[in-house]
mmCIF file of the N, C-alpha and C atoms, coordinates in Angstrom:
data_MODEL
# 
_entry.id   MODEL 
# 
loop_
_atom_site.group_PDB 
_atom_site.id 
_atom_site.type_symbol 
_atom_site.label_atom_id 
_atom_site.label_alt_id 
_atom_site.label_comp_id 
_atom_site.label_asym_id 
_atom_site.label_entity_id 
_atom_site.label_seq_id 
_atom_site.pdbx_PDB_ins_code 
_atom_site.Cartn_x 
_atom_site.Cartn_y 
_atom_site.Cartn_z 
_atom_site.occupancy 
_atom_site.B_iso_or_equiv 
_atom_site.pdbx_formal_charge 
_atom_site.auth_seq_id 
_atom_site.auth_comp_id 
_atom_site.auth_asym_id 
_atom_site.auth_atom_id 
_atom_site.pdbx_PDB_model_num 
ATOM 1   N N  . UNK A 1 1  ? 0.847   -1.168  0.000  1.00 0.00 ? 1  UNK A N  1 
ATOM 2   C CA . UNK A 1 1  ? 0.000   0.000   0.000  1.00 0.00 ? 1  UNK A CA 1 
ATOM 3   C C  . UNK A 1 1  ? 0.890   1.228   0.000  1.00 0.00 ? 1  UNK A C  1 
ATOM 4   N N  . UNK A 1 2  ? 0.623   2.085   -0.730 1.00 0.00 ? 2  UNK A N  1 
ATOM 5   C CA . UNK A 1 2  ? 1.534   3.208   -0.969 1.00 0.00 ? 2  UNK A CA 1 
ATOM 6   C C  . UNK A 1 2  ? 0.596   4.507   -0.464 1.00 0.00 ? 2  UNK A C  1 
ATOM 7   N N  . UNK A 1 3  ? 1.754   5.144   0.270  1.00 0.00 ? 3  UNK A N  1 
ATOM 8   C CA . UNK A 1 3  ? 1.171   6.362   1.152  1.00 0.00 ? 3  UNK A CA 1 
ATOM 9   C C  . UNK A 1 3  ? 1.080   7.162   0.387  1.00 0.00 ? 3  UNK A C  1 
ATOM 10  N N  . UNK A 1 4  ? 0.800   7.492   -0.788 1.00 0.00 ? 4  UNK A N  1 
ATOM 11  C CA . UNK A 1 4  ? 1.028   8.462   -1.727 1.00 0.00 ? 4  UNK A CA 1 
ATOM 12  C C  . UNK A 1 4  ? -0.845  8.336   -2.368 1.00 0.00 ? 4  UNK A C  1 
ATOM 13  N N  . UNK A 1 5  ? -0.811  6.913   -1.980 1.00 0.00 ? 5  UNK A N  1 
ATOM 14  C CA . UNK A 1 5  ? -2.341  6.489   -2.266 1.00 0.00 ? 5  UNK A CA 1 
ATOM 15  C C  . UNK A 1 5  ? -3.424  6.539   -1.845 1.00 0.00 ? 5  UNK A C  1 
ATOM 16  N N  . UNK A 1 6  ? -3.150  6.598   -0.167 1.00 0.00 ? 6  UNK A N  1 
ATOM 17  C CA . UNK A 1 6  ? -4.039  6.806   0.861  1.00 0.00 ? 6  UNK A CA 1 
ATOM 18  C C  . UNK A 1 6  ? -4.199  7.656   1.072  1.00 0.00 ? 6  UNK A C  1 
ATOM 19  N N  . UNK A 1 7  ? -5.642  8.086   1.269  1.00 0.00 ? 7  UNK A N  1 
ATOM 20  C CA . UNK A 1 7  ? -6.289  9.651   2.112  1.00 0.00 ? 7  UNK A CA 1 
ATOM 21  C C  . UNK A 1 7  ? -6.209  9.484   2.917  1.00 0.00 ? 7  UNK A C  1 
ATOM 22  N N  . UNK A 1 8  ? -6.394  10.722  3.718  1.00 0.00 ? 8  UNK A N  1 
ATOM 23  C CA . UNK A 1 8  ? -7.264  10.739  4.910  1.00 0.00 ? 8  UNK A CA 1 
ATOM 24  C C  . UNK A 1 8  ? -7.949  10.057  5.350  1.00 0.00 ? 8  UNK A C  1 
ATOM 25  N N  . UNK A 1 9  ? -9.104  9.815   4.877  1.00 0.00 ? 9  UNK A N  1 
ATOM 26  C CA . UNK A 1 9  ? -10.515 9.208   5.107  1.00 0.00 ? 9  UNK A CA 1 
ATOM 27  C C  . UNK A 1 9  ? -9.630  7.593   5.312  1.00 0.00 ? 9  UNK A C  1 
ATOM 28  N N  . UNK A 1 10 ? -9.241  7.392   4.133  1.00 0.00 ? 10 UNK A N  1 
ATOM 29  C CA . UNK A 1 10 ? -8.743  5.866   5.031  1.00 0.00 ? 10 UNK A CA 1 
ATOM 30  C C  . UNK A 1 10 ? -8.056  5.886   5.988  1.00 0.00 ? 10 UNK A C  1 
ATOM 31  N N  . UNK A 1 11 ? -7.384  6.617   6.679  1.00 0.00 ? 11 UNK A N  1 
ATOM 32  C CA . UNK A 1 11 ? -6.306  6.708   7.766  1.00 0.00 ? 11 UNK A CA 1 
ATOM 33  C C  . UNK A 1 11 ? -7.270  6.629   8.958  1.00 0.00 ? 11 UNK A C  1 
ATOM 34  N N  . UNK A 1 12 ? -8.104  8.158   8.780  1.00 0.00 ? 12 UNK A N  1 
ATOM 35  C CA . UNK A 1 12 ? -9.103  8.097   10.098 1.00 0.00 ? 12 UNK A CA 1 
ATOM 36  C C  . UNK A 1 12 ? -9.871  6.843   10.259 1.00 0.00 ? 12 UNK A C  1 
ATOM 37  N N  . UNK A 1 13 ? -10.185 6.806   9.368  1.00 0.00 ? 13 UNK A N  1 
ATOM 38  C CA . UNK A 1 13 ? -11.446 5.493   9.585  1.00 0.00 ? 13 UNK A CA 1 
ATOM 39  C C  . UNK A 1 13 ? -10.664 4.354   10.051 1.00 0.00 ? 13 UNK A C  1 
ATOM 40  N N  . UNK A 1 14 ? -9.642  4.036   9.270  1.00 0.00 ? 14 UNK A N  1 
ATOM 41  C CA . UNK A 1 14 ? -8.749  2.894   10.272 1.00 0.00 ? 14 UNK A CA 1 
ATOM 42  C C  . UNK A 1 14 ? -8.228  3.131   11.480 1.00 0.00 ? 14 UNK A C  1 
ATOM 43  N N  . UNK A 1 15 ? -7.931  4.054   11.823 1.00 0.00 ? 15 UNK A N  1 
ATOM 44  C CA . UNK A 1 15 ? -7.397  4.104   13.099 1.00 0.00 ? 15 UNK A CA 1 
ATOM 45  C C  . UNK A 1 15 ? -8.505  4.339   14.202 1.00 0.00 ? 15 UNK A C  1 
ATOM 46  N N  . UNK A 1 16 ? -9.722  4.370   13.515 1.00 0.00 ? 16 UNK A N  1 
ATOM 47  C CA . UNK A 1 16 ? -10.856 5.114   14.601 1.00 0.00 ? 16 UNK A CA 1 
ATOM 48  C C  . UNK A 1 16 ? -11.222 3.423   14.829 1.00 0.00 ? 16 UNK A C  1 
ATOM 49  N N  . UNK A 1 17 ? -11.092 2.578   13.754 1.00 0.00 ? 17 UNK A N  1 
ATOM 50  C CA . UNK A 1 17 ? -11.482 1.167   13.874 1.00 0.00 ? 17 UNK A CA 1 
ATOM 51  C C  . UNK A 1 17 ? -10.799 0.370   14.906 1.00 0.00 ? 17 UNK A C  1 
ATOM 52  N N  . UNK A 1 18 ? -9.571  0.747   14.947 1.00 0.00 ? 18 UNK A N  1 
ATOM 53  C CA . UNK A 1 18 ? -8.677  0.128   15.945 1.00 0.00 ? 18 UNK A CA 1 
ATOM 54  C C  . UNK A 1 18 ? -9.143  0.884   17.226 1.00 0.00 ? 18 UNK A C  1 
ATOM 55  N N  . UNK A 1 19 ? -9.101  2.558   17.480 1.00 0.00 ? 19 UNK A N  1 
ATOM 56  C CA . UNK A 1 19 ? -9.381  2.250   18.823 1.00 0.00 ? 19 UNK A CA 1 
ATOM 57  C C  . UNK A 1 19 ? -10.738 1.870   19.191 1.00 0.00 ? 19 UNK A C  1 
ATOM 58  N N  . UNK A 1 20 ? -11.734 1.364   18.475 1.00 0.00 ? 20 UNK A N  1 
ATOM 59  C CA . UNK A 1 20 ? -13.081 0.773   18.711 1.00 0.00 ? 20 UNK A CA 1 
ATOM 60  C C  . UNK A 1 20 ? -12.725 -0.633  19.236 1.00 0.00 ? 20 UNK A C  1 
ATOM 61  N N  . UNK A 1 21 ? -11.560 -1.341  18.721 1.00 0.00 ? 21 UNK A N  1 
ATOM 62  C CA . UNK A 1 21 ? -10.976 -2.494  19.365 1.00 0.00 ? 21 UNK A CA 1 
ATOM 63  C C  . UNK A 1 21 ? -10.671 -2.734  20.749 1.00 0.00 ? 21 UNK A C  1 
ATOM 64  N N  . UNK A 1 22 ? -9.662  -1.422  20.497 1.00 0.00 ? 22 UNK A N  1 
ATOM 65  C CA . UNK A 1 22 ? -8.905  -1.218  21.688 1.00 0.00 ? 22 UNK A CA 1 
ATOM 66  C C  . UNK A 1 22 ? -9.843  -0.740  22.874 1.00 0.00 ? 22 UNK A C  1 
ATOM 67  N N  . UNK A 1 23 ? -11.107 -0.035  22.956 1.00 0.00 ? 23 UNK A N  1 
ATOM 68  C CA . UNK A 1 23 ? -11.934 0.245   23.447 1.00 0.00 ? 23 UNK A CA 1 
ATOM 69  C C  . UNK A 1 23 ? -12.754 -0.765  24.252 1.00 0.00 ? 23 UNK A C  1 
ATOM 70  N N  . UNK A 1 24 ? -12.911 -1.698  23.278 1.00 0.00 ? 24 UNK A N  1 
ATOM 71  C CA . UNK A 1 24 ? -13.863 -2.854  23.008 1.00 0.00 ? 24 UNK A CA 1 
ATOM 72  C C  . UNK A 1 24 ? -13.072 -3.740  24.318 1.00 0.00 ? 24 UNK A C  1 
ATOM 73  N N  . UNK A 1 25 ? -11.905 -3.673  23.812 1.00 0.00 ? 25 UNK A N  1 
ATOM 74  C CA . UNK A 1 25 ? -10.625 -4.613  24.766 1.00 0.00 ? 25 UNK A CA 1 
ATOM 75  C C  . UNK A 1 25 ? -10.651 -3.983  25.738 1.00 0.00 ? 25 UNK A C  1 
ATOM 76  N N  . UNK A 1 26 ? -10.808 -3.353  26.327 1.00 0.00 ? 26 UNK A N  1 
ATOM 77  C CA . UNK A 1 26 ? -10.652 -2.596  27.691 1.00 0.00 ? 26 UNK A CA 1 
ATOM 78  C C  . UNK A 1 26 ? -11.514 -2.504  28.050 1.00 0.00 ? 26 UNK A C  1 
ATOM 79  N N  . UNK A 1 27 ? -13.114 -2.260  27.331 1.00 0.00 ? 27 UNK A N  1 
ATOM 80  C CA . UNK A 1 27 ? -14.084 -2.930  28.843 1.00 0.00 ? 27 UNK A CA 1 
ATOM 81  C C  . UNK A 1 27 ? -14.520 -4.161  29.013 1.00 0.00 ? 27 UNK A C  1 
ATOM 82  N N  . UNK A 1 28 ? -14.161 -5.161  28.155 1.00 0.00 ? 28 UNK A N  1 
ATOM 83  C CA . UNK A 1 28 ? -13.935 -6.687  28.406 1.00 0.00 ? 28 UNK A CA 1 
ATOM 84  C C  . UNK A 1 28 ? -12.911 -6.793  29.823 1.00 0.00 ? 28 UNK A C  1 
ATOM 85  N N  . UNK A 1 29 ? -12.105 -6.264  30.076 1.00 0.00 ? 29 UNK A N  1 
ATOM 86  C CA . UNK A 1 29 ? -11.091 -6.316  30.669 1.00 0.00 ? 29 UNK A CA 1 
ATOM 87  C C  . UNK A 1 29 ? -11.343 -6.031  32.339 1.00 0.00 ? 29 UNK A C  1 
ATOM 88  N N  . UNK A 1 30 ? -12.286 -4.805  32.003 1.00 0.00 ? 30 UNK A N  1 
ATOM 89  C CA . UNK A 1 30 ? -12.687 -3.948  33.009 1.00 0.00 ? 30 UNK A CA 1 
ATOM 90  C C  . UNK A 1 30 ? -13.808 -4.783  33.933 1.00 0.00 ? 30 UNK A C  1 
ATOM 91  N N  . UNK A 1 31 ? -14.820 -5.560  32.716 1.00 0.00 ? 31 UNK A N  1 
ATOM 92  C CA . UNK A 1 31 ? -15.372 -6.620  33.419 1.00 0.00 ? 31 UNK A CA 1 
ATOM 93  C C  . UNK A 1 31 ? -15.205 -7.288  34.207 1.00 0.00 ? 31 UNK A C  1 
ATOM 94  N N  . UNK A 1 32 ? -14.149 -7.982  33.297 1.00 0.00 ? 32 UNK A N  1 
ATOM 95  C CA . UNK A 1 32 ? -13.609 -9.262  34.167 1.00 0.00 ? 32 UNK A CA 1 
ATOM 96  C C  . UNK A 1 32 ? -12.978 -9.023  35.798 1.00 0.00 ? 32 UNK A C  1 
ATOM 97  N N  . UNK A 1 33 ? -11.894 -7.873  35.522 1.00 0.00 ? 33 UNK A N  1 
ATOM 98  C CA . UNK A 1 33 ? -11.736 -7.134  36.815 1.00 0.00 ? 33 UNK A CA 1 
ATOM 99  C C  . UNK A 1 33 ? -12.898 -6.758  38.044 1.00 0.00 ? 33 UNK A C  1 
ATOM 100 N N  . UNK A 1 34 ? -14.201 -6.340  37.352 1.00 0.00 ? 34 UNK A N  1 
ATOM 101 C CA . UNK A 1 34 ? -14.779 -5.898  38.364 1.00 0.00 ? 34 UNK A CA 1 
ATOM 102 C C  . UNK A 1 34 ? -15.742 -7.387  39.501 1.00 0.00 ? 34 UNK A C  1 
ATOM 103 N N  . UNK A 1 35 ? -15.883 -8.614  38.001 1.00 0.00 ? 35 UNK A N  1 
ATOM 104 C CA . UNK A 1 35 ? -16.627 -9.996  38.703 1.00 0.00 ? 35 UNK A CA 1 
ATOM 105 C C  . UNK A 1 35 ? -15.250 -11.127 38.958 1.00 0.00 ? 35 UNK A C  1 
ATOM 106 N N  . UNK A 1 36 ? -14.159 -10.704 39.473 1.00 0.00 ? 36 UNK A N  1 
ATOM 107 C CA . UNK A 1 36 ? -12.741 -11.194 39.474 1.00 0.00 ? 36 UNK A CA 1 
ATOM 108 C C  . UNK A 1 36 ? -13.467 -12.133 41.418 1.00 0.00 ? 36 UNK A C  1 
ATOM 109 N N  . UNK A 1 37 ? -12.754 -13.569 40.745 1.00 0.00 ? 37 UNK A N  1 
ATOM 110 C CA . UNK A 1 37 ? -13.380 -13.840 42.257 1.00 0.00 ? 37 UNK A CA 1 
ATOM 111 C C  . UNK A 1 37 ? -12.243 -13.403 43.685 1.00 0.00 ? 37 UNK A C  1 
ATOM 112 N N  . UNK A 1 38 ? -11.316 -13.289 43.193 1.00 0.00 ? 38 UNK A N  1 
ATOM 113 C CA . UNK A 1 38 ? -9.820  -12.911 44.482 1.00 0.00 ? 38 UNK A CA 1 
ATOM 114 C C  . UNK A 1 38 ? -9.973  -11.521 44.371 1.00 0.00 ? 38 UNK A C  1 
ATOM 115 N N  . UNK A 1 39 ? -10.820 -10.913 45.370 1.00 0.00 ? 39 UNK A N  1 
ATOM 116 C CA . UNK A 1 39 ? -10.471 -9.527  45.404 1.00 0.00 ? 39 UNK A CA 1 
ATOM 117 C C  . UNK A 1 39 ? -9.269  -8.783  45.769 1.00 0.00 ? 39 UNK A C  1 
ATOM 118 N N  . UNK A 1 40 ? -8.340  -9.672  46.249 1.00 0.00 ? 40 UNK A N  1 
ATOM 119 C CA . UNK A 1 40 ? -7.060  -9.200  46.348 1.00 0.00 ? 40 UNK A CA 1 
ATOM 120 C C  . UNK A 1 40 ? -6.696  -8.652  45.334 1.00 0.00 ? 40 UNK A C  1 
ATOM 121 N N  . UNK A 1 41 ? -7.068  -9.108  43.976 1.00 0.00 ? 41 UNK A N  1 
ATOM 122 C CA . UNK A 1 41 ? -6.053  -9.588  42.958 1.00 0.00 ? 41 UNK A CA 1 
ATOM 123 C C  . UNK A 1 41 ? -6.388  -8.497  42.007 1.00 0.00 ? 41 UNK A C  1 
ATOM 124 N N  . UNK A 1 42 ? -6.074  -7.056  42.165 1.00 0.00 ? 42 UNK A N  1 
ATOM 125 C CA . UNK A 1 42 ? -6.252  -6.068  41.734 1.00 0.00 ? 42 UNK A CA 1 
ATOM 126 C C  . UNK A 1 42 ? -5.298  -5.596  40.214 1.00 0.00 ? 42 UNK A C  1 
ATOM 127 N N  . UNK A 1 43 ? -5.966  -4.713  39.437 1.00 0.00 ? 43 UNK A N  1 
ATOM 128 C CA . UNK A 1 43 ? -5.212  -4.583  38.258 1.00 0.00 ? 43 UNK A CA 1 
ATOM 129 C C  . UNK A 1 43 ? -5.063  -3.215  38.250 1.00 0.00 ? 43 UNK A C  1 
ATOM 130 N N  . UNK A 1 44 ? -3.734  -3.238  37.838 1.00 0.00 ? 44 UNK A N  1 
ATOM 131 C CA . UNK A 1 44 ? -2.910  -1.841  37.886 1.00 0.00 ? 44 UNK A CA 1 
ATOM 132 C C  . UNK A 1 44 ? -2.772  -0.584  36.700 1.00 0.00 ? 44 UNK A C  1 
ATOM 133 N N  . UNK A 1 45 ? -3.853  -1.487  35.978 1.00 0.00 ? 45 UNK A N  1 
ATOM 134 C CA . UNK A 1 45 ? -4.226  -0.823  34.894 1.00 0.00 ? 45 UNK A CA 1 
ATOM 135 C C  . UNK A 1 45 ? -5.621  -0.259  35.028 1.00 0.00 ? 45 UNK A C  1 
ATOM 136 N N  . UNK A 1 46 ? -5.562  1.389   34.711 1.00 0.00 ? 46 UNK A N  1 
ATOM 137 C CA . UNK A 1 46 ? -7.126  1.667   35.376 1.00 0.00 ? 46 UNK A CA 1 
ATOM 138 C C  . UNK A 1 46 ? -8.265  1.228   33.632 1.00 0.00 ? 46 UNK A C  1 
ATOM 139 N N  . UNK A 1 47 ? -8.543  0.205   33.292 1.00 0.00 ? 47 UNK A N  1 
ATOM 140 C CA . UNK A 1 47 ? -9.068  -0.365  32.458 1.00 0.00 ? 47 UNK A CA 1 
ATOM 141 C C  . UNK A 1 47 ? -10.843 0.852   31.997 1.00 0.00 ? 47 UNK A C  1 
ATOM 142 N N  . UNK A 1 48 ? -11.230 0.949   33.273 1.00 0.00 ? 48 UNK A N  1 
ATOM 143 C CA . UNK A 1 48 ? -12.370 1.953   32.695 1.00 0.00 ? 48 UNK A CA 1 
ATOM 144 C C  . UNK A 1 48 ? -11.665 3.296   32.119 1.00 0.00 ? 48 UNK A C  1 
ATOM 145 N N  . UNK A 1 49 ? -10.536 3.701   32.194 1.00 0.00 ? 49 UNK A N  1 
ATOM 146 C CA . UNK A 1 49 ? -10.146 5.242   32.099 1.00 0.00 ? 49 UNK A CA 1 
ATOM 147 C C  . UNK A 1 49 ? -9.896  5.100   30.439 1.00 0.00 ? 49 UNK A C  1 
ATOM 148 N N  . UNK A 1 50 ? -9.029  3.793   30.726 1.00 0.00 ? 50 UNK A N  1 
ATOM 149 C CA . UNK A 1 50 ? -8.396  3.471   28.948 1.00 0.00 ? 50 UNK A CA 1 
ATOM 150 C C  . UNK A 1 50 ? -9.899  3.225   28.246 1.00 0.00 ? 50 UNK A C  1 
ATOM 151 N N  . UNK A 1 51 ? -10.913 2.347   28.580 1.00 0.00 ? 51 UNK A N  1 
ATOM 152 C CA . UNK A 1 51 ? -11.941 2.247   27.760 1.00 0.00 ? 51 UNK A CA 1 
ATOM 153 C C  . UNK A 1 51 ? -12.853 3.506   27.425 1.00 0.00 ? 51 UNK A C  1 
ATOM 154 N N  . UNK A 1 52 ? -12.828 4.492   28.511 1.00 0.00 ? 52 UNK A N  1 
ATOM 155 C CA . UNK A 1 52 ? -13.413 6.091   27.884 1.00 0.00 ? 52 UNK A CA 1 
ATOM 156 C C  . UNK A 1 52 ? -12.728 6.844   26.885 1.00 0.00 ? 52 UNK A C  1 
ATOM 157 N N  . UNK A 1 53 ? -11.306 6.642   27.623 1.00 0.00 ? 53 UNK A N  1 
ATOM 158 C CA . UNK A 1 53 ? -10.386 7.374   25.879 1.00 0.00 ? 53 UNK A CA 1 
ATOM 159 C C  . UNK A 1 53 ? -10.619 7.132   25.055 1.00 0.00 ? 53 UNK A C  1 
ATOM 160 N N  . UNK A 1 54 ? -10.062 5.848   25.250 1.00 0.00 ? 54 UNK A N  1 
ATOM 161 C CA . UNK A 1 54 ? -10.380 5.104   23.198 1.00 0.00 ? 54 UNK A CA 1 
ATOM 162 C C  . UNK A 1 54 ? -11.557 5.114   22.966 1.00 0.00 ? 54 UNK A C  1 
ATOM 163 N N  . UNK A 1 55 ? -12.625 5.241   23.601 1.00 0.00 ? 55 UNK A N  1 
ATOM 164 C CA . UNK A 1 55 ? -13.929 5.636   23.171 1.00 0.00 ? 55 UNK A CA 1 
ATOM 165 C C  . UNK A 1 55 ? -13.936 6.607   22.654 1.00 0.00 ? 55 UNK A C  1 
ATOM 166 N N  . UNK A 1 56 ? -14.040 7.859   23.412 1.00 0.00 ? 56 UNK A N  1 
ATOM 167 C CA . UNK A 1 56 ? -14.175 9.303   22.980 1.00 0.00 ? 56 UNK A CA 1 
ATOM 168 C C  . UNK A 1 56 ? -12.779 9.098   21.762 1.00 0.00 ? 56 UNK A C  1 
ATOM 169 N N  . UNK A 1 57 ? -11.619 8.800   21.658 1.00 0.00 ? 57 UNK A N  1 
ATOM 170 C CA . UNK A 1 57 ? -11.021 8.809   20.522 1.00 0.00 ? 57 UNK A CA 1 
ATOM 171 C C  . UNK A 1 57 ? -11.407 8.430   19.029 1.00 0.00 ? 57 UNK A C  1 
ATOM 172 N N  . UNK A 1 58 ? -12.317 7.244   19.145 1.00 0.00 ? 58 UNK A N  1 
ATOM 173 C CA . UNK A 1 58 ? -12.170 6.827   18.630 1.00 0.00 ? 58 UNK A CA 1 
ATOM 174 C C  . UNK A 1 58 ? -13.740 7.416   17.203 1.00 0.00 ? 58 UNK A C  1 
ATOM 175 N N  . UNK A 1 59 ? -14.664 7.899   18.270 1.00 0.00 ? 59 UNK A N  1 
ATOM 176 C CA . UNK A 1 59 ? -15.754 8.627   17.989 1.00 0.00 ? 59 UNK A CA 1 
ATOM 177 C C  . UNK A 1 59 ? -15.203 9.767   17.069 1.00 0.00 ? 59 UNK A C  1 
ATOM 178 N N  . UNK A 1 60 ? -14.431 10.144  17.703 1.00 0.00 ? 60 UNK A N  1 
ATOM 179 C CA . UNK A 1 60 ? -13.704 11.610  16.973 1.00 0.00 ? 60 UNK A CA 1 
ATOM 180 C C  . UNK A 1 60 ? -13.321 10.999  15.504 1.00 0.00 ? 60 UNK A C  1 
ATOM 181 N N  . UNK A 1 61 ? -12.373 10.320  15.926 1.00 0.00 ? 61 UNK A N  1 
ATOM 182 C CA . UNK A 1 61 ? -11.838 9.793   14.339 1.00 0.00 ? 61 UNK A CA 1 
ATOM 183 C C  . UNK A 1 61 ? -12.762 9.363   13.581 1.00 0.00 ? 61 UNK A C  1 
ATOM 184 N N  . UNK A 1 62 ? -13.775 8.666   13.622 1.00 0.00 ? 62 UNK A N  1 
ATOM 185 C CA . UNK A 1 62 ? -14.633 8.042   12.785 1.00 0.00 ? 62 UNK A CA 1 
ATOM 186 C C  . UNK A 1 62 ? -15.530 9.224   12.530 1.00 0.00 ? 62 UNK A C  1 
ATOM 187 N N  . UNK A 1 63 ? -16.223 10.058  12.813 1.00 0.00 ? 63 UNK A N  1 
ATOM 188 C CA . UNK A 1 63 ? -16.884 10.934  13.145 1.00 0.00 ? 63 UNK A CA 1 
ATOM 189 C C  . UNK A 1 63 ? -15.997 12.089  11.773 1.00 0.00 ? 63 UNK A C  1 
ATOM 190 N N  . UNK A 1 64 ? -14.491 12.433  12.175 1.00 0.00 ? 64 UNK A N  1 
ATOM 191 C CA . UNK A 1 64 ? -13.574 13.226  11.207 1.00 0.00 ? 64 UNK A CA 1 
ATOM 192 C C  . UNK A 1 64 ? -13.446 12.580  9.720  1.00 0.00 ? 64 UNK A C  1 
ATOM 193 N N  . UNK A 1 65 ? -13.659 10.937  9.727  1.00 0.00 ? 65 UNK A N  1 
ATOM 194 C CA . UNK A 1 65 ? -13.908 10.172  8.954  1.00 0.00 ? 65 UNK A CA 1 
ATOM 195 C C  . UNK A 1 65 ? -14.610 10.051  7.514  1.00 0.00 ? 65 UNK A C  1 
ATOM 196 N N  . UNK A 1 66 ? -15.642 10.316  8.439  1.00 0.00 ? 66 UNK A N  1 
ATOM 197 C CA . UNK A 1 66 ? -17.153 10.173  7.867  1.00 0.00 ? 66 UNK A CA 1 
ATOM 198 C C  . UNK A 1 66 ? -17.514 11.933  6.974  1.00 0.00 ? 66 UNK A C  1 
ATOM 199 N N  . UNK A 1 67 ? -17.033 12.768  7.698  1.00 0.00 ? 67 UNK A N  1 
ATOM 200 C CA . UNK A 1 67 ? -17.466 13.972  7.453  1.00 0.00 ? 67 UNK A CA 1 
ATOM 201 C C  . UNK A 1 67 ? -16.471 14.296  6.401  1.00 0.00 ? 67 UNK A C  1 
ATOM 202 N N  . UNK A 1 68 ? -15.228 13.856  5.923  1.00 0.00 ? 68 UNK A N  1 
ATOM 203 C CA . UNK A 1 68 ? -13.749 13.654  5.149  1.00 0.00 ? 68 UNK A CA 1 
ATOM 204 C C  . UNK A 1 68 ? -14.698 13.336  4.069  1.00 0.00 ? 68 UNK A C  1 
ATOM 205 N N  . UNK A 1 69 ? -15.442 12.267  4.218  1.00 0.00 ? 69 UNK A N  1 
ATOM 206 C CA . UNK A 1 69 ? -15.747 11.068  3.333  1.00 0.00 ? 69 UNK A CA 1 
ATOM 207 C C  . UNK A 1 69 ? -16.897 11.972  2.598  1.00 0.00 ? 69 UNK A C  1 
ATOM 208 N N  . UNK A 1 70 ? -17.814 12.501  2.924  1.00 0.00 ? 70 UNK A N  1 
ATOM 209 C CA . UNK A 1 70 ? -18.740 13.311  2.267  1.00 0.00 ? 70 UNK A CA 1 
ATOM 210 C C  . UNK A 1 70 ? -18.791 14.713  1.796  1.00 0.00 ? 70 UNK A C  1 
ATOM 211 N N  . UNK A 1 71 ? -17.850 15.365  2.617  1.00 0.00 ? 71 UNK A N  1 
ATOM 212 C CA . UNK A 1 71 ? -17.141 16.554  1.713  1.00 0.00 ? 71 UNK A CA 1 
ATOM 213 C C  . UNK A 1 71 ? -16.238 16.490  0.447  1.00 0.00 ? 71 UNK A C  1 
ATOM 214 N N  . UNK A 1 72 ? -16.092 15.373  0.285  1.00 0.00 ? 72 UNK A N  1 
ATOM 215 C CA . UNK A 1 72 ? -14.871 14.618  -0.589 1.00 0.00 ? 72 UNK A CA 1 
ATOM 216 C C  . UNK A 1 72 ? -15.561 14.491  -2.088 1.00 0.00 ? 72 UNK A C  1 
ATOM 217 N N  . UNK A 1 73 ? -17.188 13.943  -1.365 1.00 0.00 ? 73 UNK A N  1 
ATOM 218 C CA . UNK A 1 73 ? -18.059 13.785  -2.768 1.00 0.00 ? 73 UNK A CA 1 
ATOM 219 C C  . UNK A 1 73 ? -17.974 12.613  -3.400 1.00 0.00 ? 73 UNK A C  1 
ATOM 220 N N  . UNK A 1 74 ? -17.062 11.208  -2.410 1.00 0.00 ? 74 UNK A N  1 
ATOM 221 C CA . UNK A 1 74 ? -17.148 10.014  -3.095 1.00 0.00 ? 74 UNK A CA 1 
ATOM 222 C C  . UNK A 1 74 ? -18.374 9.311   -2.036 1.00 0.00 ? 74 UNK A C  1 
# 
């Protein structure tokens, strides 16, 4: 794939796709943490904080995406 080839619109939209992943992955995560049966057994990763970012990130990008994509006229 040649960068000379790619817009915008594909960049945002892919990367807004990934953090929908990454999003996705972090409140799976956050779950599991919160019905974890060893309450000792705490995670040092604040999993809800990362799953709001990449949320709100990821909204943005797709959102910058979409609006790329129809000003564009394809």
């Amino acid at each position: 794939m040649d960068p000379e080839s790619t817009s915008y619109v594909t960049l945002f939209g892919a990367v807004g796709a990934l953090a929908f992943a990454v999003a996705f992955l972090a409140g799976v995560r956050e779950r599991r943490e919160r019905h974890r049966r060893d309450l000792d057994r705490i995670s040092t990763v604040p999993w809800r904080l990362v799953s709001v970012l990449f949320s709100m990130l990821a909204i943005i990008l797709t959102a910058t995406a979409v609006r790329a994509w129809f000003a564009s006229g394809s």
